[in-house]
Backbone bond lengths (Angstrom), bond angles and torsions (degrees), N, CA, C in turn:
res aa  C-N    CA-C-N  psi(-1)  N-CA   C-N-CA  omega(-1)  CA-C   N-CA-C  phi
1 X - - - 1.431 - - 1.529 109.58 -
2 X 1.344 98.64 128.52 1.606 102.87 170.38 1.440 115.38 -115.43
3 X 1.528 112.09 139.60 1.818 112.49 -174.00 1.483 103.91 -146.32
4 X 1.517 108.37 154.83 1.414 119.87 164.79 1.543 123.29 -93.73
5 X 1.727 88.37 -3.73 1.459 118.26 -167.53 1.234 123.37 -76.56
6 X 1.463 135.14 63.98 1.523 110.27 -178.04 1.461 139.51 -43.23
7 X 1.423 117.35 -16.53 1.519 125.11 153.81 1.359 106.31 -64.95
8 X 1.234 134.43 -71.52 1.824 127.39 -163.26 1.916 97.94 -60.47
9 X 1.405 121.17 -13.84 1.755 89.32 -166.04 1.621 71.46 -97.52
10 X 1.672 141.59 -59.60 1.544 105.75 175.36 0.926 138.03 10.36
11 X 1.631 101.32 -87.84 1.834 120.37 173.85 1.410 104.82 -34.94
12 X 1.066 120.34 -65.70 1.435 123.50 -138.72 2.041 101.29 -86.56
13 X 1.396 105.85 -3.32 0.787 130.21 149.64 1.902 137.72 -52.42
14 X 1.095 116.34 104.08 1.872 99.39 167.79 1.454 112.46 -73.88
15 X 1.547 103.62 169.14 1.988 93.76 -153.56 1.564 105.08 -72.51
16 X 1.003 130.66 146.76 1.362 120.60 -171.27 1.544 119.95 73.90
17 X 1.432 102.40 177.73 1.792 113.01 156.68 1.561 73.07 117.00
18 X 1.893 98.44 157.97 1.407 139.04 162.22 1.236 92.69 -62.98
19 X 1.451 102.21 128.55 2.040 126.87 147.67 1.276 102.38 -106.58
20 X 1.160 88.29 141.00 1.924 122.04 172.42 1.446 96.73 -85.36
21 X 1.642 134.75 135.44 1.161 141.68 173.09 1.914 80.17 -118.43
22 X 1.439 95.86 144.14 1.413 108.88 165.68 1.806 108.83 -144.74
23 X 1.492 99.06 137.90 1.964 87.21 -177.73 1.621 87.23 -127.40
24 X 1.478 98.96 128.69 1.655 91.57 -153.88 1.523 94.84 -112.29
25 X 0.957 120.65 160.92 1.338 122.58 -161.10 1.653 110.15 -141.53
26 X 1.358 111.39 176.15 1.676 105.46 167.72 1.552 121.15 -93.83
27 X 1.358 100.21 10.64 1.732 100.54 171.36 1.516 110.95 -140.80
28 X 1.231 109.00 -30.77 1.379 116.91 171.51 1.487 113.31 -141.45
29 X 1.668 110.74 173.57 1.658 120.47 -149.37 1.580 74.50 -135.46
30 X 1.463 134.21 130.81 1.091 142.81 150.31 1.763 118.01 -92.48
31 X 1.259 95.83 119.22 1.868 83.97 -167.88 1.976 92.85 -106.95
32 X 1.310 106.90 155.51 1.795 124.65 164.03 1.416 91.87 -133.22
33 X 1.362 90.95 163.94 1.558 110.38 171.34 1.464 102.33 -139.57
34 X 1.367 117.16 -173.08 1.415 116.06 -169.63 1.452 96.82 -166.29
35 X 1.359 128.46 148.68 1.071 144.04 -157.47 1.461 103.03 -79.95
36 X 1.968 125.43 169.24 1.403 100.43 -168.60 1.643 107.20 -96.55
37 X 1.443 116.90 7.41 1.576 115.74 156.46 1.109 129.30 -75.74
38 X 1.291 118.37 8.00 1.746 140.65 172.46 2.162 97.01 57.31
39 X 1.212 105.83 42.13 1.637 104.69 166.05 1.300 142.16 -108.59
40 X 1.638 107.26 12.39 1.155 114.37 -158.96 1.662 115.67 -157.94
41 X 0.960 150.49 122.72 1.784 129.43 162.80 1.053 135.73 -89.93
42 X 0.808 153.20 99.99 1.963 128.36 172.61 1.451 121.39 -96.55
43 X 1.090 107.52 127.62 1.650 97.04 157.25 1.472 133.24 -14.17
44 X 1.092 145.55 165.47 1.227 150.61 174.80 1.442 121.04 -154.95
45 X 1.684 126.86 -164.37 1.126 103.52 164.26 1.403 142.92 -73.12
46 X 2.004 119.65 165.98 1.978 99.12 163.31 0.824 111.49 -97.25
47 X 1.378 116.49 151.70 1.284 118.62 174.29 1.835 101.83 -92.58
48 X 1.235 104.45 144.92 1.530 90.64 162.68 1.767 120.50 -123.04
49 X 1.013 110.29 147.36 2.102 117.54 -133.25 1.745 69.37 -80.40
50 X 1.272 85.45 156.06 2.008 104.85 164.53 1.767 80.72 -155.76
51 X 1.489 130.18 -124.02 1.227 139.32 -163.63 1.501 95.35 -95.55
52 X 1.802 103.39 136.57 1.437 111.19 160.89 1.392 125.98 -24.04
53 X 1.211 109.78 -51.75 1.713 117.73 -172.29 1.468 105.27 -76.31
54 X 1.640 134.24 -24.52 1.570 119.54 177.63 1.585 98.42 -93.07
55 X 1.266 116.04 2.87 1.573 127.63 170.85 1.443 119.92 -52.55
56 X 1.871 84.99 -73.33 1.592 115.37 176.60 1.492 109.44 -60.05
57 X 1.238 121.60 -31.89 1.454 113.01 -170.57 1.552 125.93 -87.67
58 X 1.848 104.36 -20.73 1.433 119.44 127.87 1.539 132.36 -7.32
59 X 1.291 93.98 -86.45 1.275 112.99 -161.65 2.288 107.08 -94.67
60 X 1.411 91.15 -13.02 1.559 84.25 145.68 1.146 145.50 -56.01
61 X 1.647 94.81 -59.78 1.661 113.37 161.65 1.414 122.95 -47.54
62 X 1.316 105.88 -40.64 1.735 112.24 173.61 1.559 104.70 -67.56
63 X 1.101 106.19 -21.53 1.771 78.71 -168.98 1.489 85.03 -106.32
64 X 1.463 152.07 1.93 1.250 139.73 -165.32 1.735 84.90 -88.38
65 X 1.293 98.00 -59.91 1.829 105.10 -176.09 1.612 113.50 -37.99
66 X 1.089 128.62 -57.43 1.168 133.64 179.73 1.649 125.68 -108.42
67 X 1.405 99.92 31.83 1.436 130.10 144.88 1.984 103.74 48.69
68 X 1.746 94.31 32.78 1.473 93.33 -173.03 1.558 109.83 -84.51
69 X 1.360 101.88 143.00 1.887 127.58 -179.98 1.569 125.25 -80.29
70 X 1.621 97.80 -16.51 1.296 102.12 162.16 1.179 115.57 -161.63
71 X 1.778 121.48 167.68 1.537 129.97 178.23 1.330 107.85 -125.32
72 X 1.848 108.70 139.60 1.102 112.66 -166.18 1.681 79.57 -129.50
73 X 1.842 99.12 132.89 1.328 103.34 176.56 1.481 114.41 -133.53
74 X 1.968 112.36 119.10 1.267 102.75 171.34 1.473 158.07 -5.08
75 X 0.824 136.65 67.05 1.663 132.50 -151.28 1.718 108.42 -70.99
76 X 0.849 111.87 90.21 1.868 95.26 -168.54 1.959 103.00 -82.03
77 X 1.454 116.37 116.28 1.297 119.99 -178.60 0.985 86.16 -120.53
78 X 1.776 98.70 159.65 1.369 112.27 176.86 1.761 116.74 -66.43
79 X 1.147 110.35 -157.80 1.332 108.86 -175.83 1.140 130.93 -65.52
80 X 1.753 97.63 -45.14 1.912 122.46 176.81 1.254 98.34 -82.19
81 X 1.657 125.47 -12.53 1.735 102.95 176.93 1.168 111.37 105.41
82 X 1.245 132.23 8.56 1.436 153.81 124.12 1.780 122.28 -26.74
83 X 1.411 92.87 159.04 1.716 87.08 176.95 1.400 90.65 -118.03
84 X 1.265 113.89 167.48 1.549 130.68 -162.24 1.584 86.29 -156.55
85 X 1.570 120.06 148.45 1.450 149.54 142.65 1.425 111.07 15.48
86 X 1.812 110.59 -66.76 1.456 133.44 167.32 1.517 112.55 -41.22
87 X 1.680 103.92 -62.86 1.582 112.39 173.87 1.589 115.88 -47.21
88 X 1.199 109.56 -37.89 1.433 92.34 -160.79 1.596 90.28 -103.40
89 X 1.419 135.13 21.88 1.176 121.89 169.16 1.485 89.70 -92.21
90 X 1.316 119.47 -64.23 1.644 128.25 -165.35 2.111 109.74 -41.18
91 X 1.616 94.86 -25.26 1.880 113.16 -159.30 1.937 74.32 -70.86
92 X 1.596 101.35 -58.75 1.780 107.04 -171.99 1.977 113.57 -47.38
93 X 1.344 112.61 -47.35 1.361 89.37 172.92 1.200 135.44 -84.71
94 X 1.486 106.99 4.95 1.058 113.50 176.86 1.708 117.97 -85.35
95 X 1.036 113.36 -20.28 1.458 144.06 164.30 1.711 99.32 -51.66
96 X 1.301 96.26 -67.98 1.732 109.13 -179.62 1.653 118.64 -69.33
97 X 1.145 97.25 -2.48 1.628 99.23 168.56 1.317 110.83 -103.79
98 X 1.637 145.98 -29.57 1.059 176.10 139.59 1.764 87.76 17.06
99 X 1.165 129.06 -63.41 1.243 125.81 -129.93 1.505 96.19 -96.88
100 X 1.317 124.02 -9.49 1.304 150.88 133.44 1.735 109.31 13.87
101 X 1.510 83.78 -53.31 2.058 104.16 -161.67 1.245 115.34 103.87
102 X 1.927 116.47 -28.69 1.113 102.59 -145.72 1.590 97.53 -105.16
103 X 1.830 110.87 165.30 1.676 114.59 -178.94 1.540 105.76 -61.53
104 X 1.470 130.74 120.84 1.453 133.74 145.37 1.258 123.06 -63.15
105 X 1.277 130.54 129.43 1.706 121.09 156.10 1.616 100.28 -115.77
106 X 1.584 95.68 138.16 1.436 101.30 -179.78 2.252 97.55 -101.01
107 X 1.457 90.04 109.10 1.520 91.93 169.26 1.389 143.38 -110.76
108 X 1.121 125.73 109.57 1.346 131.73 -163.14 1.607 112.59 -34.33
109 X 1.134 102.78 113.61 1.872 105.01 -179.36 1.723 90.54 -116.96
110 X 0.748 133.08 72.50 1.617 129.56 134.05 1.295 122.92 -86.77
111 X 1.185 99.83 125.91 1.645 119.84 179.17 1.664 94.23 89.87
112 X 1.012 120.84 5.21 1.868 103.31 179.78 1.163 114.10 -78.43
113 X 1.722 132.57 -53.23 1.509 103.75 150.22 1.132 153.16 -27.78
114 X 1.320 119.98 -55.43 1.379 122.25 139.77 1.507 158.65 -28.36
115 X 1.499 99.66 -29.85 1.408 125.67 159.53 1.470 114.81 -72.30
116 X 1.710 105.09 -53.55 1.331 106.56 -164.44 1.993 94.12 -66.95
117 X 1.156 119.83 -38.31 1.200 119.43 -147.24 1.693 89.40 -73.90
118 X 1.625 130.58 -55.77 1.542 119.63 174.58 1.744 105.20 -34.62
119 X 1.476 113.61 -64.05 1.227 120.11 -177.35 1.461 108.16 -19.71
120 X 2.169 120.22 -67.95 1.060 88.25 169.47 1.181 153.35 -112.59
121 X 1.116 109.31 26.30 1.808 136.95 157.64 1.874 99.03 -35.28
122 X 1.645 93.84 -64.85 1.778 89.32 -170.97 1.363 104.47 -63.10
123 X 1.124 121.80 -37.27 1.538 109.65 -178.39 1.242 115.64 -75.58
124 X 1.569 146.93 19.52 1.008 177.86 -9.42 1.662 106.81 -129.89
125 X 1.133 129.75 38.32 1.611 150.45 162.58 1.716 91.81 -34.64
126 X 0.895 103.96 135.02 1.556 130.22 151.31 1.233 117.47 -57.13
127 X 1.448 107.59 146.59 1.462 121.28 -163.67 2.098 106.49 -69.52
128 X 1.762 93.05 -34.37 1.656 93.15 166.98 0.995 120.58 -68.99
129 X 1.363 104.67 -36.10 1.689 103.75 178.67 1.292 138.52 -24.90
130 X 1.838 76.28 -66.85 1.860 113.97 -159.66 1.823 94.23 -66.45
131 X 1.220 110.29 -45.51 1.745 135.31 -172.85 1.899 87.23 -37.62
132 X 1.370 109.74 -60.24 1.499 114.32 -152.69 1.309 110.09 -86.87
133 X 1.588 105.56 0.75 1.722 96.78 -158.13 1.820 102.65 -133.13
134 X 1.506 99.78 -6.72 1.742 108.67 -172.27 1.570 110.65 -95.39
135 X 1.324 117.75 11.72 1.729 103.16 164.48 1.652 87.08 -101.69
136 X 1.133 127.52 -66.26 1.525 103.66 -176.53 1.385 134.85 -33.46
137 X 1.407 103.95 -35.66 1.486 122.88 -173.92 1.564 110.28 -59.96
138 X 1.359 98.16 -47.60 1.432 113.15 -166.64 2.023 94.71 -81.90
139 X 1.401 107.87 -45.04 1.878 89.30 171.06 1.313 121.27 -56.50
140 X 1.538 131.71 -21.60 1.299 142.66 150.38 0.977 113.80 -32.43
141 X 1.446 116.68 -59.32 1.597 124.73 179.61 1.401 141.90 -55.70
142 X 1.241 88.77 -45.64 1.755 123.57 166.64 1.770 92.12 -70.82
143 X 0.715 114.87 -67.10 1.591 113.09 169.25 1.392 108.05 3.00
144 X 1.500 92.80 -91.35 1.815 136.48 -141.74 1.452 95.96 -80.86
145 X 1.737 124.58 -12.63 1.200 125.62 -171.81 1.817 89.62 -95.20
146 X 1.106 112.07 -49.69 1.661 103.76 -179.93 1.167 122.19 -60.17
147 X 1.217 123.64 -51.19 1.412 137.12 171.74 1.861 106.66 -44.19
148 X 1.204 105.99 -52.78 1.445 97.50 175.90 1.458 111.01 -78.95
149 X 1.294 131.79 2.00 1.307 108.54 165.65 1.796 103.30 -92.24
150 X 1.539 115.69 -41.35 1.288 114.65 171.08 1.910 118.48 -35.61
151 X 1.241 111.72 -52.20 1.791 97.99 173.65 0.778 94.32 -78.84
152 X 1.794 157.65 41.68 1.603 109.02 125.61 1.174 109.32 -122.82
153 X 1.850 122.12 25.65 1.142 107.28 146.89 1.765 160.37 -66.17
C-alpha cells in the first residue's frame, strides 16, 4: 500500500514498530529510522545508487536488521505542490518497493534539504562534511516530520 495519507498508512499499520525514512536521490538514498514509539529520528546509513536491484537489496537488509514495519519516502514537489520529473521518479520507486508487503507513506520533503543543510552551516560543519552527512540528515527530517504528524492521528 502506498499513501499520502498519514491516517491510512497508521491503520494499515500495527501499533508501533521502527519506520525506515529514506530521501532518495539520483546518486544516493539517505536512510533514518525512528524508534518503535514513533518519538524520535536519526540518521542512518547512505546508500549509494548503482542498479535498482543492488538498491533494493540495500535497503532490505536495513529494514530486515532493524525489523522496520514501515517506509516513509520523501516526496520532493515542487513549490505550489505540483509534481515535477523528481516526483514521479521517487512516485516510480516507490511503486518498486510496494511488493515489499510493507505500508509506504509518500511525504512531502520540501525544504528538508535545506533545513538540514542551514542546520549545519550554524553548527559550522564543513563543506565535506555536510556533502556526506545531509541526505541522511534530511531523511531524518522527513522522518521526524511524519512521525509527528502520525501521533496525532
Amino acid at each position: 500500500m502506498i499513501t499520502t495519507s498519514a491516517a491510512e498508512f497508521t491503520a494499515a499499520l500495527a501499533v508501533g514498530g521502527r519506520l525506515i525514512g529514506l530521501d532518495v536521490g539520483t546518486k544516493t538514498i539517505g536512510t533514518a529510522l525512528c524508534d518503535a514509539g514513533w518519538s524520535f529520528a536519526t540518521p542512518s546509513d547512505l546508500v549509494r545508487r548503482t542498479k535498482f536491484s543492488a538498491d533494493k537489496a540495500a535497503l532490505v537488509a536495513m529494514i530486515a536488521k532493524q525489523a522496520a514495519v514501515g517506509i516513509v519516502i520523501g516526496l520532493p514537489l515542487n513549490l505550489e505542490g505540483s509534481d515535477s520529473p523528481r516526483t514521479q521518479s521517487t512516485r516510480a520507486f516507490a511503486r518498486n518497493m510496494d511488493d515489499l508487503g510493507l505500508p509506504i507513506l509518500l511525504w512531502d520533503e520540501r525544504w528538508s534539504t535545506q533545513a538540514v543543510e542551514r542546520a549545519m552551516i550554524t553548527a559550522d560543519m564543513s563543506r565535506a562534511k555536510r556533502a556526506e552527512r545531509v541526505d541522511s540528515a534530511a531523511a531524518a527530517y522527513i522522518l521526524q516530520g511524519a512521525i509527528d504528524a502520525l501521533v496525532r492521528v
